[in-house]
Structure formats: structure tokens, C-alpha cells
KOLVEX-612540 format. One line per field, with one value per atom (N, C-alpha, C): residue number from 1; residue in one letter; chain; atom name; x negated, y negated, z. Coordinates in nm, 4 decimals, always signed. Example, Ala and Ser with C-alpha at 12.3 -4.5 7.8 and 13.67 -1.06 7.14 Angstrom:
i	c(1 / 1 / 1 / 2 / 2 / 2)
aa	c(A / A / A / S / S / S)
ch	c(A / A / A / A / A / A)
at	c(N / CA / C / N / CA / C)
xx	c(-1.3190 / -1.2300 / -1.3200 / -1.2850 / -1.3670 / -1.2900)
yy	c(+0.5690 / +0.4500 / +0.3300 / +0.2250 / +0.1060 / -0.0030)
zz	c(+0.7800 / +0.7800 / +0.7800 / +0.7080 / +0.7140 / +0.7870)
// end
This chain:
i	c(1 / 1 / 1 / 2 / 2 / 2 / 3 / 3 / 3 / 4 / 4 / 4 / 5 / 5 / 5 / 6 / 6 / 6 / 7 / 7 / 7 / 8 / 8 / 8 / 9 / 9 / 9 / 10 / 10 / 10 / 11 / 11 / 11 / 12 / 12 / 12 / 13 / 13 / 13 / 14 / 14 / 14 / 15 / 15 / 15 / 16 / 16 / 16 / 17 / 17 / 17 / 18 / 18 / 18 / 19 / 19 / 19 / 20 / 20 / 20 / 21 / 21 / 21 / 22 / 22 / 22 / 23 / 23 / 23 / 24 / 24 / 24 / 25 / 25 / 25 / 26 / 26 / 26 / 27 / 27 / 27 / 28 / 28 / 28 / 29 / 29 / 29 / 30 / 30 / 30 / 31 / 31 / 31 / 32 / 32 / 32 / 33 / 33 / 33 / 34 / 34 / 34 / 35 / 35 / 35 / 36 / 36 / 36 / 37 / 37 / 37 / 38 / 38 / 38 / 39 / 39 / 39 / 40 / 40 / 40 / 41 / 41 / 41 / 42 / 42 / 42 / 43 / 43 / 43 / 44 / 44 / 44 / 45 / 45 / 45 / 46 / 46 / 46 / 47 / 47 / 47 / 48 / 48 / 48 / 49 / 49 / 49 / 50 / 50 / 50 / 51 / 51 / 51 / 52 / 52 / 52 / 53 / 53 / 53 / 54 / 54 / 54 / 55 / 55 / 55 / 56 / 56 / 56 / 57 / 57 / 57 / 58 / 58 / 58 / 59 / 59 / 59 / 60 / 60 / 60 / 61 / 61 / 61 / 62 / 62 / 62 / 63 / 63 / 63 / 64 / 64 / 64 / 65 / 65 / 65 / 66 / 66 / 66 / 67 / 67 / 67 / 68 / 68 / 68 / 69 / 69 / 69 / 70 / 70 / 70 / 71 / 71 / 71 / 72 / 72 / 72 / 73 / 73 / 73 / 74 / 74 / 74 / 75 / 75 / 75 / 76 / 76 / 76 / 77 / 77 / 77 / 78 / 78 / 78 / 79 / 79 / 79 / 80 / 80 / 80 / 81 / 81 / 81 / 82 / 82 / 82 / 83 / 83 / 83 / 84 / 84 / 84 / 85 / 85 / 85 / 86 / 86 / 86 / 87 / 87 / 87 / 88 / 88 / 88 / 89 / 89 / 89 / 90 / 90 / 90 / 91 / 91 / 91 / 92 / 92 / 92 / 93 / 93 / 93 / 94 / 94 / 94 / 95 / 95 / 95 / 96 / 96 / 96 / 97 / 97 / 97 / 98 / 98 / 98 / 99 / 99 / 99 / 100 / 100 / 100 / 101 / 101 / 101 / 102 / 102 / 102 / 103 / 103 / 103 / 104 / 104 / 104 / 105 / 105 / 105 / 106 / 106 / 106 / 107 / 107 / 107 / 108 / 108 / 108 / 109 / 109 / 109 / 110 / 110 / 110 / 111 / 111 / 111 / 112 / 112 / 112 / 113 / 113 / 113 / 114 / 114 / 114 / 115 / 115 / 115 / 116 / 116 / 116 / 117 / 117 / 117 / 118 / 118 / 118 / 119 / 119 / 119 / 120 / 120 / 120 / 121 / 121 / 121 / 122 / 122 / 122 / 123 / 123 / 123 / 124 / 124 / 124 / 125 / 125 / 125 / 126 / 126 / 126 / 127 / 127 / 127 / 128 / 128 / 128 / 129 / 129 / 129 / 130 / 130 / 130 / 131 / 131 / 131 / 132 / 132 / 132 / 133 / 133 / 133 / 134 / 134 / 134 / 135 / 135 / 135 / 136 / 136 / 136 / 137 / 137 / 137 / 138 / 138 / 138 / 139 / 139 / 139)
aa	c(X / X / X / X / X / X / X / X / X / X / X / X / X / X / X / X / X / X / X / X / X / X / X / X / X / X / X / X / X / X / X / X / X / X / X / X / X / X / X / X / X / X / X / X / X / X / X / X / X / X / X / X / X / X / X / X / X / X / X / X / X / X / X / X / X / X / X / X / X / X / X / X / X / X / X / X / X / X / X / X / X / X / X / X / X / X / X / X / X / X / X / X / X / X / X / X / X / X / X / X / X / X / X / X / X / X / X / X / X / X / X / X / X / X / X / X / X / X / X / X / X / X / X / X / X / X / X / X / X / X / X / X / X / X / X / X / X / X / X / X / X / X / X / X / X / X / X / X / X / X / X / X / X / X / X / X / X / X / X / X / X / X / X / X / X / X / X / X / X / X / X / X / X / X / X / X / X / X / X / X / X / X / X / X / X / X / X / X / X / X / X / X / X / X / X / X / X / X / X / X / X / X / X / X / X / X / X / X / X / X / X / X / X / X / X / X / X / X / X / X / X / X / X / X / X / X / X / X / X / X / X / X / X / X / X / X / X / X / X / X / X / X / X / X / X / X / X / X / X / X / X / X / X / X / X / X / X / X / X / X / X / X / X / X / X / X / X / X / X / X / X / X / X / X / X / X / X / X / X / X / X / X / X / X / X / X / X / X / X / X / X / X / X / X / X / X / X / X / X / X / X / X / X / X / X / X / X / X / X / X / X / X / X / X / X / X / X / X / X / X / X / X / X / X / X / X / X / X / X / X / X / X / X / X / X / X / X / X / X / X / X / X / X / X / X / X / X / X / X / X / X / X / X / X / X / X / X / X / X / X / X / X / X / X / X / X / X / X / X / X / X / X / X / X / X / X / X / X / X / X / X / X / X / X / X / X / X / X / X / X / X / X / X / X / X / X / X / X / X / X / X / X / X / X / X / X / X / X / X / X / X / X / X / X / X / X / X)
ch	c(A / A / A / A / A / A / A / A / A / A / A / A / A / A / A / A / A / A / A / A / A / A / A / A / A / A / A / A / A / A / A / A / A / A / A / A / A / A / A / A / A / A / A / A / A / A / A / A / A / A / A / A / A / A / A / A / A / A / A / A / A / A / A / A / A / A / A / A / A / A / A / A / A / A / A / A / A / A / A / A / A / A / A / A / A / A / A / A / A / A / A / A / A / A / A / A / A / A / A / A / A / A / A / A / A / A / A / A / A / A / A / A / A / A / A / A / A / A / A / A / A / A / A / A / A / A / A / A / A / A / A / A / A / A / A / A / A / A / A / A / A / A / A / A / A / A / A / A / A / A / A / A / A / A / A / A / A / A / A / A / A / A / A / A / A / A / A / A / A / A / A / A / A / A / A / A / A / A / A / A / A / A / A / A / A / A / A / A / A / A / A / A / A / A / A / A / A / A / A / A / A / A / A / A / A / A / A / A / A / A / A / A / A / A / A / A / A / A / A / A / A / A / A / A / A / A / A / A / A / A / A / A / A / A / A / A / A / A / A / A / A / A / A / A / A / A / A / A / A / A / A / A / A / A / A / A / A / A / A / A / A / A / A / A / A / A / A / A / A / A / A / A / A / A / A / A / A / A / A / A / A / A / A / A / A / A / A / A / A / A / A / A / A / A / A / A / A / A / A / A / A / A / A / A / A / A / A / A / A / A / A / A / A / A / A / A / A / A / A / A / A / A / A / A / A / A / A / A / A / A / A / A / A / A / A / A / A / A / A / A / A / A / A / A / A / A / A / A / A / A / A / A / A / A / A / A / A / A / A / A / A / A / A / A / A / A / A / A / A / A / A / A / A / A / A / A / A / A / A / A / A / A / A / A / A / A / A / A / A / A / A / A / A / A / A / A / A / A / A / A / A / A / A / A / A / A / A / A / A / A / A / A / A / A / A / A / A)
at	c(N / CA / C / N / CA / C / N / CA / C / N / CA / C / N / CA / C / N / CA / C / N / CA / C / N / CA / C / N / CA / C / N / CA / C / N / CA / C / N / CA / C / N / CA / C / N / CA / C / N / CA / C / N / CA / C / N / CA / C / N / CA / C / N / CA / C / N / CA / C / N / CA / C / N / CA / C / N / CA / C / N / CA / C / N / CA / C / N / CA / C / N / CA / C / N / CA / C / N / CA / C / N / CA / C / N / CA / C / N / CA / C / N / CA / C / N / CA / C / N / CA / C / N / CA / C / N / CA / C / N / CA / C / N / CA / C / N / CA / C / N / CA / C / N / CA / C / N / CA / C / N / CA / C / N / CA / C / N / CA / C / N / CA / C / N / CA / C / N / CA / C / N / CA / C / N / CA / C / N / CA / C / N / CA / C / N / CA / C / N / CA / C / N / CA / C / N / CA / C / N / CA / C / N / CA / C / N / CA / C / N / CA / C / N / CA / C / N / CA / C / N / CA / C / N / CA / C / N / CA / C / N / CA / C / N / CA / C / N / CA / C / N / CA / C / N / CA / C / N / CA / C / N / CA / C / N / CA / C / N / CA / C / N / CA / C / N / CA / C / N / CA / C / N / CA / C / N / CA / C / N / CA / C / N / CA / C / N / CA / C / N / CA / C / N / CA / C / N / CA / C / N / CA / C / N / CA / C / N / CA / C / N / CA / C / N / CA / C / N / CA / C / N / CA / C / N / CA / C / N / CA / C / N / CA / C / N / CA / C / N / CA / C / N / CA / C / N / CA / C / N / CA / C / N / CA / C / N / CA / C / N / CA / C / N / CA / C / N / CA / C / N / CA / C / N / CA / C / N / CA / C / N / CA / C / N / CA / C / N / CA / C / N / CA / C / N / CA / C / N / CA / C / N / CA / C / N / CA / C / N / CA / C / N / CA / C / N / CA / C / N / CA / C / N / CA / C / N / CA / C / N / CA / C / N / CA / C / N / CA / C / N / CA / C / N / CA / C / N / CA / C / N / CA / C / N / CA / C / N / CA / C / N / CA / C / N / CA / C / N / CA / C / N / CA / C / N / CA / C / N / CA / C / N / CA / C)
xx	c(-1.0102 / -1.0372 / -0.9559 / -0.8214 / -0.7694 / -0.7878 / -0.8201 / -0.8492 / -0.6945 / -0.7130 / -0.6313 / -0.6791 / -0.6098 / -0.6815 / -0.5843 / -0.6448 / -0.5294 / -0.6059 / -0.5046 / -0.4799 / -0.5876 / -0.6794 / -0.7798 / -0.7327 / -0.6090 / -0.5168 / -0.5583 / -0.5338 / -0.5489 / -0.6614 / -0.7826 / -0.9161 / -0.9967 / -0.9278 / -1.0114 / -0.9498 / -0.7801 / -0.7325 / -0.7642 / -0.8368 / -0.8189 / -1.0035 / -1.0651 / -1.1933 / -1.1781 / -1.0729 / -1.1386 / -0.9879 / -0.9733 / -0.8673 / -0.7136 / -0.6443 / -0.5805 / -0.4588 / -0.4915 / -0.4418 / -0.4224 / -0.3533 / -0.3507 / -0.2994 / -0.2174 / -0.1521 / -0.1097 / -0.0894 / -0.0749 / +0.0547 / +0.1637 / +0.3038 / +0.2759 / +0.2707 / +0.2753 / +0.3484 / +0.3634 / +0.4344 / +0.4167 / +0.4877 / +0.4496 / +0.3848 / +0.2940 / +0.1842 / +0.2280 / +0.1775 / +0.2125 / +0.0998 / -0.0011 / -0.0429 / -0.0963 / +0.0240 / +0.0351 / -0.0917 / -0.1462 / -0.2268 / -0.1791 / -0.2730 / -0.2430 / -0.3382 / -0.2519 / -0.3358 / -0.4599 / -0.6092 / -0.7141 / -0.7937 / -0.6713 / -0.7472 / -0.8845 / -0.9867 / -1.0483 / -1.0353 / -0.9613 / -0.9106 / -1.0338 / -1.0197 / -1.1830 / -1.0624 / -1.1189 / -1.0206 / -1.0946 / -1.0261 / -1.0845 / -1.0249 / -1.0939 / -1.0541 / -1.0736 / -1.0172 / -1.0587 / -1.0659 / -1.0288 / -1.0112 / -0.9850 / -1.0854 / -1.0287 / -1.0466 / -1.1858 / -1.2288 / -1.4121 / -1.4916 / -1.5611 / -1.6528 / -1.5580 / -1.5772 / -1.5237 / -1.4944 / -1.4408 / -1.5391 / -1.4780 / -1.6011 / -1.5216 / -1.6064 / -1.5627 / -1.5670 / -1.4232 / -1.3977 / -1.4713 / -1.4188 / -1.4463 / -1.3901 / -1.4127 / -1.3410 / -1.3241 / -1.1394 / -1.1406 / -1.0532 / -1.0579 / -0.9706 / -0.8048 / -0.7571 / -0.5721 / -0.4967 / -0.4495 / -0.4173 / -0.2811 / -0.1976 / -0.0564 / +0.0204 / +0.1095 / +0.1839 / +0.3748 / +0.4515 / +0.5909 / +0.6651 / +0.7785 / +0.8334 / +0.8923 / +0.9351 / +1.0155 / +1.0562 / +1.1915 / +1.2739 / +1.3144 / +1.2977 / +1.2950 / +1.4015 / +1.4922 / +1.5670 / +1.5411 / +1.4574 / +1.4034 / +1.4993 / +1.6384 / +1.7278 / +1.7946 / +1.8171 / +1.9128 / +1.8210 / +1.7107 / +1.6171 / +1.6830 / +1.6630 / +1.6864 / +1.5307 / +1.5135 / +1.4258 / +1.4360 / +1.4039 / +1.4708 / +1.2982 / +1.2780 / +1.1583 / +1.0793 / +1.0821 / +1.0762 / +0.9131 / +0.8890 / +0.8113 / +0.7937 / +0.6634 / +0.6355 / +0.6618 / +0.6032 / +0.6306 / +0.7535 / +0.8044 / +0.9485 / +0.9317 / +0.9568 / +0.9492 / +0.8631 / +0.8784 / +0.7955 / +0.6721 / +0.6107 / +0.4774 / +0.4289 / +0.5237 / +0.4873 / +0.4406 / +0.5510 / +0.5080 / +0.3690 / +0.3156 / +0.2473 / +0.1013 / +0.1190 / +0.0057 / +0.0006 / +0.1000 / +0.0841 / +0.0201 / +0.0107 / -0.0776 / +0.0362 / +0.1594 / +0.2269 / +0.2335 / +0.2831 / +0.3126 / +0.4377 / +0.5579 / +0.6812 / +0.7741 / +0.8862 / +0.9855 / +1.0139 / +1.0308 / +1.0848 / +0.9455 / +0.8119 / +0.7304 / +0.7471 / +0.7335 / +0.7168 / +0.8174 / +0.9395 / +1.0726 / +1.0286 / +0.9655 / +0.9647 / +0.8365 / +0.7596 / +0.6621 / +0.7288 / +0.7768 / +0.8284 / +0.9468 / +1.0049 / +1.1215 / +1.0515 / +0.9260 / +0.8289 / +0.8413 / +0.9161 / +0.9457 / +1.0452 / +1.1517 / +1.3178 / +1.3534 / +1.3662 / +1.4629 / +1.5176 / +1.6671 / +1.7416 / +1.7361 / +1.6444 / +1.5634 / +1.4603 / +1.3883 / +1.2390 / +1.2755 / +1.2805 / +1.3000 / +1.1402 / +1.1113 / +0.9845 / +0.8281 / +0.8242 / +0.7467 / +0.7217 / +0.5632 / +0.5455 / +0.4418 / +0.4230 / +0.3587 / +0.2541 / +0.0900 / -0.0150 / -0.1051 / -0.1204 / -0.1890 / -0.3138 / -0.3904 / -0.5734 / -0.5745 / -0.7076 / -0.7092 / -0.8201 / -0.8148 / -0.9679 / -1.0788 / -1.0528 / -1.1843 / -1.2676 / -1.1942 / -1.2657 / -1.3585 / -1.3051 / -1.3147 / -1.4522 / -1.5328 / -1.6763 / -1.6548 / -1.7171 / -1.6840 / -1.7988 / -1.7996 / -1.8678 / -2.0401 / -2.0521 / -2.1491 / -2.2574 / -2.1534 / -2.2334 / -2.2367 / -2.1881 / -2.1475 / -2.2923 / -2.3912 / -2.4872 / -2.5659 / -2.5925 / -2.6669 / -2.5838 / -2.4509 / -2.3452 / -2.4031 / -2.4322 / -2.4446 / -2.6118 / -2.6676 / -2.8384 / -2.8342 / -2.7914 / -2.7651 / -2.7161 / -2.6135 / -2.5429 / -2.6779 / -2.7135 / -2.8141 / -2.9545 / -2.9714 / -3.1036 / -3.0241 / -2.9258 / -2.8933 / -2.8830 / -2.8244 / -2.8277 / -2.9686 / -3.0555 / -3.1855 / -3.2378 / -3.2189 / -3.2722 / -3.1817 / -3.1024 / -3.0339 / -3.0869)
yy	c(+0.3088 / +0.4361 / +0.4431 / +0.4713 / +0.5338 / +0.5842 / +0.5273 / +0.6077 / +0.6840 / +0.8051 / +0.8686 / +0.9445 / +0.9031 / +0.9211 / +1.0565 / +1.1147 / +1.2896 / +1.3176 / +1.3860 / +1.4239 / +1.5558 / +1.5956 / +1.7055 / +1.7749 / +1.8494 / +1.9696 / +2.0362 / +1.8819 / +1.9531 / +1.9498 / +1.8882 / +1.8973 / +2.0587 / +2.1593 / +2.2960 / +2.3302 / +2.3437 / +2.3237 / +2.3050 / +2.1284 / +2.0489 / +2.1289 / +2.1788 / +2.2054 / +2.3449 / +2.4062 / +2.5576 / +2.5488 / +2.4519 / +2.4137 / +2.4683 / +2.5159 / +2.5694 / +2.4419 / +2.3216 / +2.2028 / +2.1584 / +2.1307 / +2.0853 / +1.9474 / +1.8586 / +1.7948 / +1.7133 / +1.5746 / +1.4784 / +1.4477 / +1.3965 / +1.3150 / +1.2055 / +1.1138 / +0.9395 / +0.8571 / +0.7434 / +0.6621 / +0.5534 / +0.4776 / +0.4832 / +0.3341 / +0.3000 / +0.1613 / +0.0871 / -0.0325 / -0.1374 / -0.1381 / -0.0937 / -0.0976 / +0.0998 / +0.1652 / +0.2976 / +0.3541 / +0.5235 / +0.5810 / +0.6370 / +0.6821 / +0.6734 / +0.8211 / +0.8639 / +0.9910 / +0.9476 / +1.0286 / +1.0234 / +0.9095 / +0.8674 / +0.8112 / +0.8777 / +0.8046 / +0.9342 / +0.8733 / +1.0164 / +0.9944 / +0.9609 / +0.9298 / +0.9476 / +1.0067 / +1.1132 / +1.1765 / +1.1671 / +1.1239 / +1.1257 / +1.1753 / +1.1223 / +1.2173 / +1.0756 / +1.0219 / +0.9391 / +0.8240 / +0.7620 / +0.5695 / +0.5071 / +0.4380 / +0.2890 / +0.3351 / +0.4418 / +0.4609 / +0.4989 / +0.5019 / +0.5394 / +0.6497 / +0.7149 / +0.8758 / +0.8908 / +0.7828 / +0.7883 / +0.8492 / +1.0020 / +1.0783 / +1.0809 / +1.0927 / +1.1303 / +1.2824 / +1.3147 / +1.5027 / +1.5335 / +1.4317 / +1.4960 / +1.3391 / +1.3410 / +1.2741 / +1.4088 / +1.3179 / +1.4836 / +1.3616 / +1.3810 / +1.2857 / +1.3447 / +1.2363 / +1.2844 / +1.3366 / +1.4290 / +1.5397 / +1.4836 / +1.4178 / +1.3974 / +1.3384 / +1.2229 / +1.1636 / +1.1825 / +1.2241 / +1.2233 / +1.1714 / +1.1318 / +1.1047 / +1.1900 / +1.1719 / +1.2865 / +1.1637 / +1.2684 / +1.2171 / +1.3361 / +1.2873 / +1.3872 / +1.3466 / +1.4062 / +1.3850 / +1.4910 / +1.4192 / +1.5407 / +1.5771 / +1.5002 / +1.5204 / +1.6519 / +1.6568 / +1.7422 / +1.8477 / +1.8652 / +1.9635 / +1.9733 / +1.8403 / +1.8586 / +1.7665 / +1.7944 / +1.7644 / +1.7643 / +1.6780 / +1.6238 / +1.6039 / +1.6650 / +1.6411 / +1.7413 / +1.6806 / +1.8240 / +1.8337 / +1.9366 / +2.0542 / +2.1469 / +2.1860 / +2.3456 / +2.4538 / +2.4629 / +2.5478 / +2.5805 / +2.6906 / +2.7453 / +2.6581 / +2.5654 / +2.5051 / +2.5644 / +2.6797 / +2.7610 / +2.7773 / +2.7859 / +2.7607 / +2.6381 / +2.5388 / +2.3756 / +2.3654 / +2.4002 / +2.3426 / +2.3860 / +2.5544 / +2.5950 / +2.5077 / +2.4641 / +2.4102 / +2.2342 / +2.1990 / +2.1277 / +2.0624 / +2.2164 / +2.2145 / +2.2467 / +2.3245 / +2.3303 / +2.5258 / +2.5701 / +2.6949 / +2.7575 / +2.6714 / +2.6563 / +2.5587 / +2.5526 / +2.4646 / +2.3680 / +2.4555 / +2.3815 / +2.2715 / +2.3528 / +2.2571 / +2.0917 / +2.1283 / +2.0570 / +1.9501 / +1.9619 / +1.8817 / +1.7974 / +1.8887 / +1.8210 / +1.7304 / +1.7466 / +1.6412 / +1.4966 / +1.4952 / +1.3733 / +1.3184 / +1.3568 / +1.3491 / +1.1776 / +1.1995 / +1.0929 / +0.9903 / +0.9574 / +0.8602 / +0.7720 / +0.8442 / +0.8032 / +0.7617 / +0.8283 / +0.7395 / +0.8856 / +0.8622 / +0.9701 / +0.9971 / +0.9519 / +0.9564 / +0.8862 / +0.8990 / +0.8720 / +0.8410 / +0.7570 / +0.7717 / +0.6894 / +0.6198 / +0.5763 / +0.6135 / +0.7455 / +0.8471 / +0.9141 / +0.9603 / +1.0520 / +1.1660 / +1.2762 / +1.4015 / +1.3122 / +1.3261 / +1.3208 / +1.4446 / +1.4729 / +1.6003 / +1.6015 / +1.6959 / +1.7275 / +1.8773 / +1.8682 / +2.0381 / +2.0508 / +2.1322 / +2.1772 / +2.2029 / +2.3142 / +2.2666 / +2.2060 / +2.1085 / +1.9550 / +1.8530 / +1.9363 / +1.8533 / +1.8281 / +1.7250 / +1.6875 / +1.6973 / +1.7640 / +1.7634 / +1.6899 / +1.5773 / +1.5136 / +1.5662 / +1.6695 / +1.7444 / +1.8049 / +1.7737 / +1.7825 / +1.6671 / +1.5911 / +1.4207 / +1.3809 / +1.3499 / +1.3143 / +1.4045 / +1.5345 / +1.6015 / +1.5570 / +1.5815 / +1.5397 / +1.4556 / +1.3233 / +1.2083 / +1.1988 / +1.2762 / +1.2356 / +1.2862 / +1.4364 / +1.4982 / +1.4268 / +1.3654 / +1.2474 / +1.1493 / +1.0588 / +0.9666 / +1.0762 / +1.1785 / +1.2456 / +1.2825 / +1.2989 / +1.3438 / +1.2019 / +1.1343 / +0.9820 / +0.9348 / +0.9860 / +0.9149 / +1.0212 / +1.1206 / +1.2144 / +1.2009 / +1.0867 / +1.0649 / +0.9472)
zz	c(+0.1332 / +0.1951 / +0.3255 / +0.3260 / +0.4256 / +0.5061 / +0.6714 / +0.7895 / +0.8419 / +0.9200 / +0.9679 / +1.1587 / +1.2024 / +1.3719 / +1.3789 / +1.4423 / +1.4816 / +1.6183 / +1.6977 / +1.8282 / +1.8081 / +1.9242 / +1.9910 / +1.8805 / +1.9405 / +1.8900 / +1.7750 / +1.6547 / +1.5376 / +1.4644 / +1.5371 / +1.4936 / +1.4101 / +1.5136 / +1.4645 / +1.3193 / +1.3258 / +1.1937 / +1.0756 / +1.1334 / +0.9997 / +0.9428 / +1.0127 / +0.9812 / +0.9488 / +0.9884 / +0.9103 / +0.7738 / +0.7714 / +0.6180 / +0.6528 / +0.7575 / +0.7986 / +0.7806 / +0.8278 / +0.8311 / +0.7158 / +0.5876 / +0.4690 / +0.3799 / +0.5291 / +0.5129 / +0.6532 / +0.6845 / +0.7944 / +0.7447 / +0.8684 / +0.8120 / +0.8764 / +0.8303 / +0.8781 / +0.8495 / +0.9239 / +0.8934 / +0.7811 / +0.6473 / +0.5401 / +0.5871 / +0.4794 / +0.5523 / +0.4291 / +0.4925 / +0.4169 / +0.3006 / +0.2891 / +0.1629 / +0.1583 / +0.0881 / +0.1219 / +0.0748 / +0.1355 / +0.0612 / -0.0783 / -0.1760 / -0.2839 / -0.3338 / -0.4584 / -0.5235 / -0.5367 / -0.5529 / -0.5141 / -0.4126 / -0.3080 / -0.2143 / -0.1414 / -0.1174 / -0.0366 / +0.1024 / +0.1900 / +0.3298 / +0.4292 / +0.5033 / +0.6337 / +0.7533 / +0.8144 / +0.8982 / +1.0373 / +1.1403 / +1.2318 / +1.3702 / +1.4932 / +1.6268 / +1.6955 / +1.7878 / +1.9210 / +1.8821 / +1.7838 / +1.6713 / +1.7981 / +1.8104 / +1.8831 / +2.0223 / +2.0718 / +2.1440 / +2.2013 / +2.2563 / +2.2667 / +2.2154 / +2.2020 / +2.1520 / +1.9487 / +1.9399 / +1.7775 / +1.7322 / +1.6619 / +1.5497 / +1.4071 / +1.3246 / +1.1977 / +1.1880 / +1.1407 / +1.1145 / +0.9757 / +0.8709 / +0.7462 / +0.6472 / +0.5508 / +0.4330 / +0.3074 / +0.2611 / +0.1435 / +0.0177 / -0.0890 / -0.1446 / -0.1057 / -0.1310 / -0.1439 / -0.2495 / -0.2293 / -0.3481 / -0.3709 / -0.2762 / -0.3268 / -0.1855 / -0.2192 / -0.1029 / -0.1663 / -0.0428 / -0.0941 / +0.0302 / -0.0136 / +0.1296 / +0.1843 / +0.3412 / +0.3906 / +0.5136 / +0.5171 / +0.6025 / +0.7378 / +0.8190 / +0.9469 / +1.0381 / +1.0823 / +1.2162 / +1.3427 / +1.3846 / +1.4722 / +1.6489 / +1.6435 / +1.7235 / +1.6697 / +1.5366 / +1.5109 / +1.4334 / +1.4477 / +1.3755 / +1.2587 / +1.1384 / +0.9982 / +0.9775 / +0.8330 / +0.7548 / +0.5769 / +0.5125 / +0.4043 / +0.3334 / +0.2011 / +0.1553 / +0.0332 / -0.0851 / -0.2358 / -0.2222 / -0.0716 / -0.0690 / -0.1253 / -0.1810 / -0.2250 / -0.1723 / -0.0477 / +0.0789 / +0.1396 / +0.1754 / +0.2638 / +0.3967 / +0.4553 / +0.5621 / +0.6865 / +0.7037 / +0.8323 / +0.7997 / +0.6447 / +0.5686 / +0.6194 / +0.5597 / +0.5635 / +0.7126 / +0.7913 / +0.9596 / +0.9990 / +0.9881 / +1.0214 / +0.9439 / +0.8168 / +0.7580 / +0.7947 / +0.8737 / +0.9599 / +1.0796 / +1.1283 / +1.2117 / +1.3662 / +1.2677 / +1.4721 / +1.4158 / +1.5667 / +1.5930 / +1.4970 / +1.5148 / +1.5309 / +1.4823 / +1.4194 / +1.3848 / +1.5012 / +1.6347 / +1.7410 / +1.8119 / +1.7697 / +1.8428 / +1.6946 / +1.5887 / +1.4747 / +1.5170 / +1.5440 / +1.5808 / +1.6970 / +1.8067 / +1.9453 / +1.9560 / +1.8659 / +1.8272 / +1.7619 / +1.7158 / +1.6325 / +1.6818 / +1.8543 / +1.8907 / +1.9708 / +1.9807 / +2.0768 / +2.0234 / +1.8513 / +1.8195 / +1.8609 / +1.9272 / +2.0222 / +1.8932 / +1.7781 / +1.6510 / +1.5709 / +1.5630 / +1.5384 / +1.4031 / +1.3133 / +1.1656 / +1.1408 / +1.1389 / +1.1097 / +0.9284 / +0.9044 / +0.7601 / +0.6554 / +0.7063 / +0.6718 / +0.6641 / +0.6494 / +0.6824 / +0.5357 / +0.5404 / +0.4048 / +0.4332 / +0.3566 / +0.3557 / +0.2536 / +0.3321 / +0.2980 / +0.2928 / +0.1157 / +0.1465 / +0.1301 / +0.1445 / +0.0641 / +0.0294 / -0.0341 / -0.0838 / +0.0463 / +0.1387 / +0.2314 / +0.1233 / +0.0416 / -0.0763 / -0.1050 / -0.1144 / -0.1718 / -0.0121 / +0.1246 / +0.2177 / +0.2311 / +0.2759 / +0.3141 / +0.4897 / +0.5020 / +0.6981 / +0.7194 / +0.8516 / +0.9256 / +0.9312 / +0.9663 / +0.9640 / +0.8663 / +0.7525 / +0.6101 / +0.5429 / +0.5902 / +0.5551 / +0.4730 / +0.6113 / +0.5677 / +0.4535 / +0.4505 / +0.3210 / +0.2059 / +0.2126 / +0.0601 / +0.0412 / +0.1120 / +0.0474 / +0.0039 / +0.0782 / +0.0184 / -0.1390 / -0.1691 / -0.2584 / -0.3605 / -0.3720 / -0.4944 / -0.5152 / -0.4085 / -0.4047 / -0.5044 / -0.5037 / -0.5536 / -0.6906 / -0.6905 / -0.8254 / -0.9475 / -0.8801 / -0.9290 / -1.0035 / -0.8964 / -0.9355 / -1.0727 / -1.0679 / -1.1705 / -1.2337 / -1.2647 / -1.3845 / -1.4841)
// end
């Protein structure tokens, strides 16, 4: 079960489904189709909350040079779709985010997606799970 830590920013996003997809750097034991994600805010702090868990709908790679605002990656989306379901404003903010890496290609990097649909938010966490546990038993 794949944890994922994300910045304030894109917390409201990722909860009203607006957010559809994280780019990360690829891990040594990668996420995988129906991983189920645990998404979170503040990892490896005091304040660590859980946003939601959603399974993973699909991982691809992408390659970014965010010096020269190119991007390399067999997306569904027209790129200004993709960014925005990203979670940025803008092409130029999308670029100037990933410039914090100082590497003139990011090449080790992949598009992690979910359906919001499917998402369990933090807040309903606990009923989802009593609900399975009661259905279980009346089985």
C-alpha cells in the first residue's frame, strides 16, 4: 500500500476530485495497477493526516525538462487539461515546480493516477470500513 505525502496546496483538489493524478519519482519497488494509494498531508511530522486512500487506476512514465518547458509522456489529456488535473494553474507554474529538482531532465519519474470516484476520504475512512466489516459478517 503505497504512501504518497503532498504539499497544503493540493489537499482541497485532491478532495473535491479535481486532482486526478501525482508525478513522482519512480521507487524502487514501483506502485502498481490496483495499488491502493494512502494519500496524505504532513508524513514525517506531527501533524501527519490521512486525506483519503483510492486504488491506482494506471502508472506511465514521463519525462520532464523543466529548464526548457518540454515534457515527454502518452497522455490522454491536451497537456493544459493534464497540468490543471494536476493540481497547478498553469504550464509555467507546472514547469517552475519541478525546476526545484536543479536537473535539466527529470527522467525517472511517472504519472500516478486514481479515479476520485473510487476515492475513500479520511473522514469516511472509518464508516467505509465498519460497513465492509458488517457486510462480511452477514455473509
Amino acid at each position: 500500500m503505497p504512501a504518497y505525502n503532498f504539499q497544503k496546496q493540493f489537499v482541497p483538489m485532491i478532495l473535491d476530485g479535481s486532482k486526478t493524478h501525482t508525478i513522482r519519482r519512480r521507487r524502487k519497488y514501483p506502485t502498481k495497477e490496483g495499488s491502493i494509494l494512502s494519500l496524505y498531508v504532513g508524513m514525517r511530522t506531527k501533524s501527519c493526516k490521512l486525506i483519503a486512500e483510492v486504488p491506482c487506476e494506471n502508472v506511465i512514465p514521463v519525462l520532464i525538462y523543466p529548464f526548457q518547458k518540454r515534457f515527454a509522456a502518452n497522455i490522454l489529456d491536451d497537456f493544459d487539461t493534464f497540468v490543471r488535473e494536476d493540481g497547478f494553474e498553469n504550464t509555467d507554474d507546472f514547469f517552475e515546480f519541478f525546476e526545484r529538482y536543479e536537473q535539466d531532465a527529470l527522467t525517472d519519474f511517472e504519472v500516478i493516477y486514481w479515479d476520485p470516484k473510487k476515492m475513500i476520504k479520511a473522514d469516511e475512512f472509518v464508516t467505509h470500513r465498519c460497513k465492509c466489516a458488517v457486510e462480511e459478517v452477514k455473509r
